[in-house]
C-alpha positions in Angstrom: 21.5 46.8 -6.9 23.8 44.4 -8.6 23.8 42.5 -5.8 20.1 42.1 -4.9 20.1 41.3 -8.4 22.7 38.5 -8.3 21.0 37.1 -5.3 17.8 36.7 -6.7 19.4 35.3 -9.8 21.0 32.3 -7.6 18.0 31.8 -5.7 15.9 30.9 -8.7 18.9 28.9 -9.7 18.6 26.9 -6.7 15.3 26.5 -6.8 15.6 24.9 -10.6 17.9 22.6 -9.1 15.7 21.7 -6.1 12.8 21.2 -8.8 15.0 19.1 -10.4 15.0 14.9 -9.9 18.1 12.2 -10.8 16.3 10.1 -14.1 15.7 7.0 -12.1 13.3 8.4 -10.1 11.3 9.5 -12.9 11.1 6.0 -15.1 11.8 2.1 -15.1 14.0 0.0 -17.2 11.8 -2.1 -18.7 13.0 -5.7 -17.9 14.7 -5.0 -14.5 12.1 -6.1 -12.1 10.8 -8.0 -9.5 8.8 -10.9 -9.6 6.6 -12.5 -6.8 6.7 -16.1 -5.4 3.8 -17.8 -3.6 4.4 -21.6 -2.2 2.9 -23.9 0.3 4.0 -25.5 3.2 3.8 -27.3 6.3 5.0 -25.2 9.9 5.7 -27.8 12.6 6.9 -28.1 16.5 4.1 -25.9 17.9 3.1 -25.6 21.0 0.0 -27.0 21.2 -1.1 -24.1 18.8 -1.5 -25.5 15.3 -5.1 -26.5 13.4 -7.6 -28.8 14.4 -8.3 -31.7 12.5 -11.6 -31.3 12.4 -11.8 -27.8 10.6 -8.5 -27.9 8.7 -8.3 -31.0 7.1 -6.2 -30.4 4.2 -3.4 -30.0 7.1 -3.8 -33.8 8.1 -4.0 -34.5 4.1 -0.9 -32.7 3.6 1.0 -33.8 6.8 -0.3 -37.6 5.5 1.7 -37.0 2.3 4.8 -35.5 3.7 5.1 -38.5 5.5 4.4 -41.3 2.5 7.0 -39.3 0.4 9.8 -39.4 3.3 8.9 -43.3 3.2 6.5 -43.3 6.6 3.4 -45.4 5.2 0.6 -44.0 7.3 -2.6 -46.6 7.3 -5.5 -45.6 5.4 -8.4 -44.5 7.8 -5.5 -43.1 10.6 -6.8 -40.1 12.0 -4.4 -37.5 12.4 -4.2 -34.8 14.7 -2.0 -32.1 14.1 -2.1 -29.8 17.1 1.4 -29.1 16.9 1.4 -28.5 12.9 -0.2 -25.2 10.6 -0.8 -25.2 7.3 0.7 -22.2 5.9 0.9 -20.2 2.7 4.5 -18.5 2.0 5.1 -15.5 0.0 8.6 -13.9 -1.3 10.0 -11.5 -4.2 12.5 -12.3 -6.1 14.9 -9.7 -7.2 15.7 -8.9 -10.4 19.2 -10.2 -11.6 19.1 -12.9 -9.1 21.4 -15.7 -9.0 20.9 -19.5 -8.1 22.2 -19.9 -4.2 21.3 -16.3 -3.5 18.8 -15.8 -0.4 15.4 -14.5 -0.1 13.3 -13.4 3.0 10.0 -15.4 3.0 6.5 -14.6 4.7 4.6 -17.2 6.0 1.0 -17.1 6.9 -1.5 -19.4 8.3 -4.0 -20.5 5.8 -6.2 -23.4 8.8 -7.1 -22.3 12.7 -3.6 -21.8 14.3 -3.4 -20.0 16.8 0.2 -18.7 16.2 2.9 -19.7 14.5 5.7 -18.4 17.5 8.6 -21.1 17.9 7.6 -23.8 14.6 9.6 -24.4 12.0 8.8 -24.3 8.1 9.4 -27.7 6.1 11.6 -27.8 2.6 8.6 -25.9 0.3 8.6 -24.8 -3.1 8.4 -21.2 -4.0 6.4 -21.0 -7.6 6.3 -18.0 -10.2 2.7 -17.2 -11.9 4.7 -19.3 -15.0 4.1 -22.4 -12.7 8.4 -23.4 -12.5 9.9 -23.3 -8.9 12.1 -20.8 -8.6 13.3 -21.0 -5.0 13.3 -23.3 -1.8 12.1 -22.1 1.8 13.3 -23.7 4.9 13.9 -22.4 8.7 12.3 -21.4 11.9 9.5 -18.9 11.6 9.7 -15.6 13.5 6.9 -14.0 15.0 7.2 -10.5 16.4 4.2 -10.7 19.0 3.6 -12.7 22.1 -0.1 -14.1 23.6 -1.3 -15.6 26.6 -4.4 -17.3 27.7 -5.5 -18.5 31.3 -9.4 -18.9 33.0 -11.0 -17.5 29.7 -8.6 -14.5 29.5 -6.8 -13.6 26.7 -4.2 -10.7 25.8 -2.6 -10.9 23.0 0.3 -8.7 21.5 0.8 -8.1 17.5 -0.7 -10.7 15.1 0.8 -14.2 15.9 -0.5 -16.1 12.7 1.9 -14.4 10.3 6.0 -14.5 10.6 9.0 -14.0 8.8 12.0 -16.5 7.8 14.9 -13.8 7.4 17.0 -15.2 4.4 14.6 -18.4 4.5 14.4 -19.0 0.5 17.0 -19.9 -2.0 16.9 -19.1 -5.9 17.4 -22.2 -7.1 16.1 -20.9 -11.1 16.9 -17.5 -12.6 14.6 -15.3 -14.3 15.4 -14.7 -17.9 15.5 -11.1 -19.1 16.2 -9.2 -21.9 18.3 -6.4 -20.2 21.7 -7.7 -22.2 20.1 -8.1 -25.4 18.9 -5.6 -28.3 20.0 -2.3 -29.3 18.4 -0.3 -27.2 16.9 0.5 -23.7 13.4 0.7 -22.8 12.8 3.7 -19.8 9.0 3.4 -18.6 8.0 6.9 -17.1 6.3 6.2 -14.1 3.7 8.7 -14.7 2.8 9.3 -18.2 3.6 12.8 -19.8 4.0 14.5 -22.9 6.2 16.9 -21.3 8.3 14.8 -19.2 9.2 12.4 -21.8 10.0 15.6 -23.9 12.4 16.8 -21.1 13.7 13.3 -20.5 14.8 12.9 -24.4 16.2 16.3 -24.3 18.5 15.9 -21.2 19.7 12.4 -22.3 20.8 13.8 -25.5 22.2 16.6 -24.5 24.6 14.5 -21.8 25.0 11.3 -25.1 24.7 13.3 -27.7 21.7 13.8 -30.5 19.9 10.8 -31.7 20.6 8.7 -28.7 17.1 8.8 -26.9 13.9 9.2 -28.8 10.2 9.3 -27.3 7.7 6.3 -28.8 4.7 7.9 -26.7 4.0 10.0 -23.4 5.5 7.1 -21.3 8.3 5.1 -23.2 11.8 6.5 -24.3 14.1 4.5 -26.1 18.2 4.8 -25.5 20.4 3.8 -27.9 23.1 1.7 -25.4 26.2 -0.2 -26.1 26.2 -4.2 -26.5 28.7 -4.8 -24.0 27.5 -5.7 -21.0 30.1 -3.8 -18.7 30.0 -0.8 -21.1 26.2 -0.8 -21.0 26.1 -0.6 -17.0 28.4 2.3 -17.4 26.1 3.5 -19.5 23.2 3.2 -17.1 25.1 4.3 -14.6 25.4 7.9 -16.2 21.9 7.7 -17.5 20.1 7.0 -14.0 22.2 10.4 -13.0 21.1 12.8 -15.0 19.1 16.0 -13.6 15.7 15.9 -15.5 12.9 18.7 -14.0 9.1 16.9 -14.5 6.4 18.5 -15.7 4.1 20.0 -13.4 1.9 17.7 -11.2 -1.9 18.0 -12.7 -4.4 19.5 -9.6 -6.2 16.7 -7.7 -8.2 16.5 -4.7 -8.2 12.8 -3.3 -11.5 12.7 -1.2 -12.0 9.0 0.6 -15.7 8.7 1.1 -15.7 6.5 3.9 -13.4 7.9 6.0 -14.0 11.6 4.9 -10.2 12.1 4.4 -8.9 14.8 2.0 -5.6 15.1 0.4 -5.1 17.5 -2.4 -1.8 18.4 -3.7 -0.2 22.2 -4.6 -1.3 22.9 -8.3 -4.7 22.9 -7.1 -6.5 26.1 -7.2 -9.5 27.8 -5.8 -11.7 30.7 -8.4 -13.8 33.3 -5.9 -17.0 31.5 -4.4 -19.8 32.0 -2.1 -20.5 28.6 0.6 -23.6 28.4 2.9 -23.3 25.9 5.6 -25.0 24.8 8.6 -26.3 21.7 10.5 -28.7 19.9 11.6 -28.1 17.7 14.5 -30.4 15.5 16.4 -30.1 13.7 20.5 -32.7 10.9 21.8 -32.3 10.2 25.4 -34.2 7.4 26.5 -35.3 7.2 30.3 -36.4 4.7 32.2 -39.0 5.1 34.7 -40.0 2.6 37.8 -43.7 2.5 38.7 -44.1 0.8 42.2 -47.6 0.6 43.8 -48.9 1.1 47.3 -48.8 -1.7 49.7 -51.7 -4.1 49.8 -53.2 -2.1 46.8 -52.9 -5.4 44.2 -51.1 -3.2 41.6 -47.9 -4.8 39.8 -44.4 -2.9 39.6 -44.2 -1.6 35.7 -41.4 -0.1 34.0 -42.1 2.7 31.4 -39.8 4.3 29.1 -39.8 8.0 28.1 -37.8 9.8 25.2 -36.7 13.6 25.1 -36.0 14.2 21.5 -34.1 17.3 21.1 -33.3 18.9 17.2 -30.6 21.7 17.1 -30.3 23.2 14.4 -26.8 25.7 13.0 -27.7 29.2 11.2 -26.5 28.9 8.1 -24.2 31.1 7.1 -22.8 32.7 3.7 -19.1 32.9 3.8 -17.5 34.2 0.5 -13.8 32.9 -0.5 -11.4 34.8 -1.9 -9.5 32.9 -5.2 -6.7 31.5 -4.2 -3.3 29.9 -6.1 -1.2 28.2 -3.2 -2.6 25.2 -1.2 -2.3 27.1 2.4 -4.1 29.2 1.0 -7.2 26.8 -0.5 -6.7 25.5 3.5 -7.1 28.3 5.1 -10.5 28.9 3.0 -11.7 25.5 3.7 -10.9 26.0 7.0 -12.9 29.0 7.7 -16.4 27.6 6.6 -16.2 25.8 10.4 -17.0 22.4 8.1 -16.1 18.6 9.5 -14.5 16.5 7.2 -17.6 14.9 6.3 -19.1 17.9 5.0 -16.1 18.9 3.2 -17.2 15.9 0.7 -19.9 17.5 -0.4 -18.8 21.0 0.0 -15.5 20.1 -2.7 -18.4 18.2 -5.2 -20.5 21.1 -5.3 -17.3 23.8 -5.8 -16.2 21.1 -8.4 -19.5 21.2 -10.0 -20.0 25.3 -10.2 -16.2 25.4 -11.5 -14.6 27.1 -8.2 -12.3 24.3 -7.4 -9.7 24.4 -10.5 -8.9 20.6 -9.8 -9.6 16.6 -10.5 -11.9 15.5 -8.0 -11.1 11.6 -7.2 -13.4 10.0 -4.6 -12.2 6.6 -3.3 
């Protein structure tokens, strides 16, 4: 007996443990972050496969004043045609704590007609913050991880060949300031908000740092008392971003995507004793065509007529009664035995939501 006991004593243990998650996967430190980059440039040495003048002509403009900054005065009223050069738009994210000469992978995407982007290679661009101030430089040959081919008005084409990737194309050429090093304390974001987790979140980091270290300010910021040296306070994070902390548990919601009649719903949700009639109506037009032809010599004309068989089916409707449930096999297995698409199911889940069966928050996207 002492056994059995014992067992089912470390079983629960383990399952507290399982339930449990390291701190920095529950919350954010509030300064350490990324930031996105967005620049413009100019992709050249196509194949044949850049914009046309004629409906891209900010890429002759810009191609025009490449060329009068690098010294190549280019008459006024020269037309320009830039087959072999895209106009593109170039994306990257800057990492937090990122130093000047440290590299970046860049996205560039056409922003004119080009075809694709395979073999050309990006000019020196700017990479700006939403402050405005350049924070990195993009340069290098564009990859494109497709392949298309075109002959006698055929076309295949593999992947999308107007957007590619310069693998460590950008350099941080300006650091982003943050206030990580400075202050007293430590901001931790939770990444959902709750009373309860922030509770449990101030409790285990004082129990590991002793009493008065962290305190909550509201459901989703705690504040940590941390040392001022720098290497003493990455220690300190290093133990804080470690600590076993069990969340609160997840509210019930049922996700329901109108459009595609998708449903996701997680485990808390929960299913009272209900009654469901369903059936359906469905409805087929065939359309025939018939061929009239007339006797020989009679003077009629050949006439086409069209006839429609119209056909309406419709399901008994039946009354199926589910049990309550608390487990999410077993709110499946209920929804699953009304025989229902996944169409109906939106309107099945509105109208349990509405008569208080379905024990959950009903999102529809």
């Amino acid at each position: 007996m002492k056994r059995i006991w014992l067992m089912v004593c470390l079983s629960l243990l383990a399952s507290q443990v399982m339930a449990a998650q390291r701190l920095k996967e529950l919350v954010n430190v509030a300064g350490v972050r990324s930031n996105p980059l967005l620049g413009y440039g100019l992709v050249v040495g196509l194949d044949g496969s850049g914009d046309k003048a004629g409906s891209s002509p900010f890429t002759s403009q810009s191609l025009a004043s490449m060329l009068n900054q690098l010294g190549v005065q280019v008459p006024v009223g020269t037309k320009l045609d830039p087959k072999n050069v895209a106009a593109v738009t170039l994306t990257a994210t800057i990492p937090p704590f990122a130093r000047r000469g440290q590299a970046m992978d860049v996205t560039v995407s056409s922003v004119g007609d080009a075809k694709s982007l395979r073999g050309g290679t990006l000019l020196m661009s700017p990479l700006k913050g939403a402050d405005g101030q350049i924070y990195a430089l993009a340069q290098g040959n564009v990859v494109v991880g497709g392949a298309g081919a075109a002959a006698g008005g055929s076309k295949a084409q593999v992947n999308h060949l107007s957007v590619g990737r310069i693998p460590a194309g950008a350099t941080v050429e300006r650091e982003v300031p943050n206030a990580f090093a400075s202050g007293e304390v430590i901001a931790l974001n939770l990444q959902e908000s709750d009373f309860t987790t922030a509770n449990r979140v101030v409790q285990a980091v004082n129990k590991e740092f002793g009493p008065g270290v962290a305190r909550a300010v509201d459901g989703g910021l705690i504040e940590v008392r941390a040392p001022q040296d720098s290497n003493a306070r990455i220690q300190f994070l290093a133990r804080l971003e470690n600590i076993a902390v069990e969340p609160a548990e997840v509210s019930p919601v049922v996700i329901v995507n109108a459009r595609t009649g998708s449903i996701v719903m997680n485990r808390a949700v929960k299913l009272e004793p209900c009654a469901i009639a369903h059936g359906n109506l469905s409805v087929t037009v065939n359309g025939n065509s018939n061929v009239s032809q007339p006797p020989a010599l009679s003077g009629g004309q050949t006439a086409v007529t069209n006839q429609a068989d119209i056909a309406i089916k419709a399901d008994g409707g039946k009354v199926l009664s589910l049990p309550g449930s608390a487990s999410l096999s077993q709110v499946v297995s209920a929804l699953n035995s009304v025989g229902a698409t996944p169409q109906d199911l939106v309107s099945i889940l509105q109208a349990m939501k509405t008569s208080g069966a379905l024990k959950a928050d009903l999102q529809i996207i």
